[in-house]
C-alpha positions in Angstrom: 111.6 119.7 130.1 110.7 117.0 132.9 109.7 113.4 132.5 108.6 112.3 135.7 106.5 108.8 136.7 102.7 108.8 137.9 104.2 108.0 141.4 107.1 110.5 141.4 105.0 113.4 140.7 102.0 112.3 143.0 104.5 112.4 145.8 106.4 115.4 144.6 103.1 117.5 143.2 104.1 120.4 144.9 107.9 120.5 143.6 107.3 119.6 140.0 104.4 122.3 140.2 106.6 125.1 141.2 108.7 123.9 138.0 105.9 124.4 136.1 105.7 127.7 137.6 109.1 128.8 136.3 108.4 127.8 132.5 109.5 124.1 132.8 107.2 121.3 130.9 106.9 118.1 132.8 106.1 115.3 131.2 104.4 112.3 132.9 104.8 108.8 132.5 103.3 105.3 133.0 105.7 102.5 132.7 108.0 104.4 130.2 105.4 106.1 128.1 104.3 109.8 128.0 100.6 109.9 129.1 100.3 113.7 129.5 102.0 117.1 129.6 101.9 119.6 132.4 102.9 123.3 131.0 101.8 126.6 132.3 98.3 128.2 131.2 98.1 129.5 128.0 101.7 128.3 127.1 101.5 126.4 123.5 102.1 123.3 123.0 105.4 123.1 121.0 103.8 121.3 118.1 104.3 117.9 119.5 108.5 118.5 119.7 108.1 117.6 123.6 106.5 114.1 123.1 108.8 113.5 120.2 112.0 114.6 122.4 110.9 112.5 125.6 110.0 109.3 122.7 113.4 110.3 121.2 115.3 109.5 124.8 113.3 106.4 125.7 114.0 105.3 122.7 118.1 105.7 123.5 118.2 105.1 126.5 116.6 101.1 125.0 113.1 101.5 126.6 111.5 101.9 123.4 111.6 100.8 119.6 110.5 103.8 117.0 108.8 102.9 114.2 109.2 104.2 110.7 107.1 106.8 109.0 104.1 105.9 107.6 103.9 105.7 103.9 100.1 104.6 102.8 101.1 104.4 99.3 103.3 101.4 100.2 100.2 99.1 100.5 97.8 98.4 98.5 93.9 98.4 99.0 93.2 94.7 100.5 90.4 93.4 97.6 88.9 91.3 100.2 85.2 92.5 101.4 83.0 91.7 103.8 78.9 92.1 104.2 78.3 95.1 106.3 77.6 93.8 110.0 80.2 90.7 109.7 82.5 92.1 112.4 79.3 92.7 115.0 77.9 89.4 114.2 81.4 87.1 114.6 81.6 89.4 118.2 78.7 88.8 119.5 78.7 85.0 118.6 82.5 85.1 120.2 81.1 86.3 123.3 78.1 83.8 123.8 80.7 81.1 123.6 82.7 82.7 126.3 
């Protein structure tokens, strides 16, 4: 696996196509995050392992802070309510003022 920059691969399309060729999965990037996967047709993904590999190096190499897993029974439901149409109403007044 590849992870290659937007401007990397645009000027070496060609090169990192021919790796695709060959079985090789590049990843591209935009300022240190994955943004899309390049992999032969009809190849499967590998059940997100690619992203979570290329997160796992950014993440070493300092560029990147992983959070923990997400555990929703370690929060409670917020008893606070508001009328349906609140958030459309306090967006639109928002934006008049601006």
């Amino acid at each position: 696996m590849i992870a290659v920059g937007i401007r990397e691969l645009k000027a070496r399309l060609s090169h990192y196509l021919r790796e695709v060729e060959r079985g090789e999965t590049v990843l591209v990037t935009d300022r240190g995050r994955v943004v899309a996967e390049v992999r032969a047709p009809g190849s499967a993904p590998q059940e997100g392992s690619a992203v979570d590999r290329a997160l796992q190096r950014l993440a070493e190499g300092g560029g990147l802070l992983l959070g923990e897993p997400h555990e929703p029974g370690a929060y409670s439901v917020s008893p606070l309510r508001t009328p349906s149409g609140t958030s459309a109403r306090l967006l639109t007044e928002e934006r008049e003022e601006g």
